[in-house]
C-alpha positions as CSV (number, residue, x, y, z in Angstrom):
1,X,-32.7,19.8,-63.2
2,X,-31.0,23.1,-63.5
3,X,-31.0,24.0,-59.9
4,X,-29.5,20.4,-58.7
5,X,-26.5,21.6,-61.5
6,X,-25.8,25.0,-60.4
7,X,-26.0,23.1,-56.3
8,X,-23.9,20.2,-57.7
9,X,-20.8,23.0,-59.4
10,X,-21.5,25.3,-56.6
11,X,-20.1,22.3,-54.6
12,X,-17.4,21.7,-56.5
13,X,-16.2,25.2,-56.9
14,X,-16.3,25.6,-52.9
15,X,-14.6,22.4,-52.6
16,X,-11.7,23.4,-54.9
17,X,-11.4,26.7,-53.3
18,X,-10.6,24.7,-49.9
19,X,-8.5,22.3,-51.1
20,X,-6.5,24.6,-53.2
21,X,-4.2,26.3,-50.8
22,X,-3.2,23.5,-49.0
23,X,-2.2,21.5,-52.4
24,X,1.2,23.4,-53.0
25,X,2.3,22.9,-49.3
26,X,1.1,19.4,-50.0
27,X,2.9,19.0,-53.3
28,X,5.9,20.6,-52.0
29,X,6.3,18.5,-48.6
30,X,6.1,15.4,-51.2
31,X,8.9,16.9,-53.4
32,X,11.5,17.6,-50.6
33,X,13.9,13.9,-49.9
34,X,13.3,11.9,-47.2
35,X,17.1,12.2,-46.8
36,X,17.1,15.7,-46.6
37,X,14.8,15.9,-44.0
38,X,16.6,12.9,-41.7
39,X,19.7,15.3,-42.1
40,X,17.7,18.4,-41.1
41,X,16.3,16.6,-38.2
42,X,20.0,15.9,-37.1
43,X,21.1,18.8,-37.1
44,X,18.5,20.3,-34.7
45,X,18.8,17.2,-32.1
46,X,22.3,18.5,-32.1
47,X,21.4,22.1,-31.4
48,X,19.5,20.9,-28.2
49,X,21.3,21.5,-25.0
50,X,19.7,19.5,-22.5
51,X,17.7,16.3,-23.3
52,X,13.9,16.3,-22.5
53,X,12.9,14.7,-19.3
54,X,11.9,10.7,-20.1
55,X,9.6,9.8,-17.6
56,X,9.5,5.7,-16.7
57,X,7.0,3.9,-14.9
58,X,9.4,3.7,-12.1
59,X,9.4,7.8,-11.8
60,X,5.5,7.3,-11.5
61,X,5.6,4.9,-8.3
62,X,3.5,2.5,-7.3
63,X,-0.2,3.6,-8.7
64,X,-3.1,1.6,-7.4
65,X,-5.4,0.7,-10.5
66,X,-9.2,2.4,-10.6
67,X,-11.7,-0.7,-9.8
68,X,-13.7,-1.9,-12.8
69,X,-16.4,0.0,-13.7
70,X,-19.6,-2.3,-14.7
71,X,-21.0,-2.1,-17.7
72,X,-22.5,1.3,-18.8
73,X,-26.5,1.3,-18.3
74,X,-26.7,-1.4,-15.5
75,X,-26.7,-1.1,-12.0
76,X,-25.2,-2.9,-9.5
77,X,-27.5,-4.1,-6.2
78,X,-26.0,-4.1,-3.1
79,X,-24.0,-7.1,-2.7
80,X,-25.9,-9.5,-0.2
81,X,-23.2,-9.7,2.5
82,X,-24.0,-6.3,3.1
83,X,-27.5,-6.1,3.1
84,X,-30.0,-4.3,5.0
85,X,-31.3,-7.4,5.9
86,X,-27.9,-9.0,7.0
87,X,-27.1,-5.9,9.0
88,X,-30.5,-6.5,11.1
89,X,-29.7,-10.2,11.6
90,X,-26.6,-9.1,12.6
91,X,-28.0,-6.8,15.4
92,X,-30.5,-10.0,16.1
93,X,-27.5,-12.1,16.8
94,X,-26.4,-9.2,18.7
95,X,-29.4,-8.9,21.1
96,X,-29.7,-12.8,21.2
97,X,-25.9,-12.9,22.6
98,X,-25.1,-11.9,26.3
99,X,-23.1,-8.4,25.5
100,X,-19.7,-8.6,26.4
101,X,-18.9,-7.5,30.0
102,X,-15.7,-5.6,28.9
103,X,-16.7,-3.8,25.9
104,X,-18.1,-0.2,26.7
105,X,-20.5,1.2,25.3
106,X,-19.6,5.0,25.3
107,X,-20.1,7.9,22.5
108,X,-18.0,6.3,20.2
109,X,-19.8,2.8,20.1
110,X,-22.8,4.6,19.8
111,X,-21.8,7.3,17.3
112,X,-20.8,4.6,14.9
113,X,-23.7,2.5,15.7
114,X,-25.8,5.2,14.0
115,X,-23.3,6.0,11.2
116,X,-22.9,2.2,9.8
117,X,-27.0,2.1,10.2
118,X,-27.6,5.4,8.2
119,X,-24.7,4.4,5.4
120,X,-26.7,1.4,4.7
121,X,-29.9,3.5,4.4
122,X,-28.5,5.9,2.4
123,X,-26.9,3.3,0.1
124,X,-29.7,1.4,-0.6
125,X,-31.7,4.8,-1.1
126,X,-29.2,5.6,-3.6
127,X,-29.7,2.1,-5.3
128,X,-33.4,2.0,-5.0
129,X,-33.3,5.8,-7.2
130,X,-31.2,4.3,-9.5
131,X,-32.9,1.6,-10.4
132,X,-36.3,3.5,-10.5
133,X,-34.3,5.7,-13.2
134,X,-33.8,2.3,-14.9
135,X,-37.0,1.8,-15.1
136,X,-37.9,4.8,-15.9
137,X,-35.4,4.5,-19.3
138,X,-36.5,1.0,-19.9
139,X,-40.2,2.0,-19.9
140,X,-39.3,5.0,-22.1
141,X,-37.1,2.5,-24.3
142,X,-39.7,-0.3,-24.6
143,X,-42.6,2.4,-26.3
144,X,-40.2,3.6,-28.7
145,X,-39.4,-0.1,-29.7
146,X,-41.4,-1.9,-32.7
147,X,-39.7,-4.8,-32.8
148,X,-41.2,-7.5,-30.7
149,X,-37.9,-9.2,-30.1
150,X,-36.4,-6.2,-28.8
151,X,-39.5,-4.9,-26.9
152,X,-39.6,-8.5,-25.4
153,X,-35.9,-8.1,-24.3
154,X,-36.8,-5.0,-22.9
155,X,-39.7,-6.1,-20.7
156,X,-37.6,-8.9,-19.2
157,X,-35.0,-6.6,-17.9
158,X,-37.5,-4.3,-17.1
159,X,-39.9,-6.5,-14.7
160,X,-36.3,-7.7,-13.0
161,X,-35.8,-4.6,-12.6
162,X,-39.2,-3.8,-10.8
163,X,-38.3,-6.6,-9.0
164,X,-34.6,-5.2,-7.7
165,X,-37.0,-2.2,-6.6
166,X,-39.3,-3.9,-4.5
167,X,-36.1,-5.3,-2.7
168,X,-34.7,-2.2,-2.3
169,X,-37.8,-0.7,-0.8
170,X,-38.4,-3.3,1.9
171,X,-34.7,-3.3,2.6
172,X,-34.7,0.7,3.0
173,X,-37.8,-0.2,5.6
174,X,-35.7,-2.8,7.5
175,X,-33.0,0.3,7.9
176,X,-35.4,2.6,9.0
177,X,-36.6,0.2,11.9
178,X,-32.7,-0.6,12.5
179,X,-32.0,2.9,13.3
180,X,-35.4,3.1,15.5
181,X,-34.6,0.2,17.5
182,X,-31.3,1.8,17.9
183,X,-32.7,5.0,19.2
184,X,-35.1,3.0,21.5
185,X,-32.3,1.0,22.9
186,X,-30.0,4.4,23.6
187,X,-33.2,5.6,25.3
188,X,-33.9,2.8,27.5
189,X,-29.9,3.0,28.5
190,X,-29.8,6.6,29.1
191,X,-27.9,7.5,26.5
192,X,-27.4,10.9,26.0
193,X,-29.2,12.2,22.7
194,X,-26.0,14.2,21.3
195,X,-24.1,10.7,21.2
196,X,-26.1,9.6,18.3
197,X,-25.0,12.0,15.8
């Protein structure tokens, strides 16, 4: 009992000693008028040469607003207009079509042939590791849990997750071929090589 006292005024002696310079500036900042000070104040707007700078929202211009960011510790799939699988069907229709007579297909066309198909890899790559770091956390989150409620709610988000993956996975596969077919049709065409990059 003797040792929590000494802890308990050592405490309160520190405590003292930290609050005890700052209580005369504090005591006298309370004794000084509220009307002296307004006066003082005064006086030193009046001192000032040139006013400060007041910035409006009409010095700013026109500022575009940041798009929303979605909620932290989710991850947005790739919207379905835009879709690895879409973009395949979309080079189906393509093939199915007759090609049109008076569009060329020179380095450009085929440069950004290639670039669209790679973006969309590389996207849903970049959404495919996301969402196995997802379920990485939500694995990690899930044995740390005791609660069967929560550990329930976890394993529901979890296996749609898993799900999400899966998707991803067969829709990085459907790029991969897109881009292959690509390459085999620039072949069969005679495209040059260096027009794919």
């Amino acid at each position: 009992m003797g040792i929590r006292l000494k802890t308990f005024l050592a405490a309160v002696v520190s405590t003292a000693a930290l609050a005890g310079p700052a209580a005369p500036l504090f005591a006298q900042a309370q004794s000084e008028p509220l009307g002296d000070i307004a006066r003082k104040e005064e006086e030193r707007r009046q001192t000032v040469k040139e006013p400060a700078k007041v910035y409006t929202n009409k010095d700013l211009g026109n500022v575009t607003p940041a798009p929303s960011a979605p909620p932290s510790g989710t991850v947005t799939p790739p919207s379905t207009s835009t879709s690895a699988g879409d973009a395949s069907k979309g080079a189906d229709k393509e093939k199915g079509k007759e090609p049109d007579k008076t569009a060329t297909k020179d380095q450009a066309y085929w440069a950004g042939r290639v670039k669209q198909l790679e973006e969309q890899l590389d996207r849903d790559q970049t959404y495919a590791d996301a969402m196995q770091s997802r379920i990485n956390g939500l694995t990690a989150d899930f044995s740390a849990r005791a609660d069967p409620a929560q550990r329930a709610v976890i394993e529901g988000n979890r296996r749609k997750a898993l799900v999400e993956l899966d998707r991803l996975k067969q829709a990085i596969v459907t790029d991969k071929k897109a881009i292959a077919d690509l390459q085999d049709e620039a072949h069969r065409t005679g495209v040059p090589p260096g027009w794919l990059r």
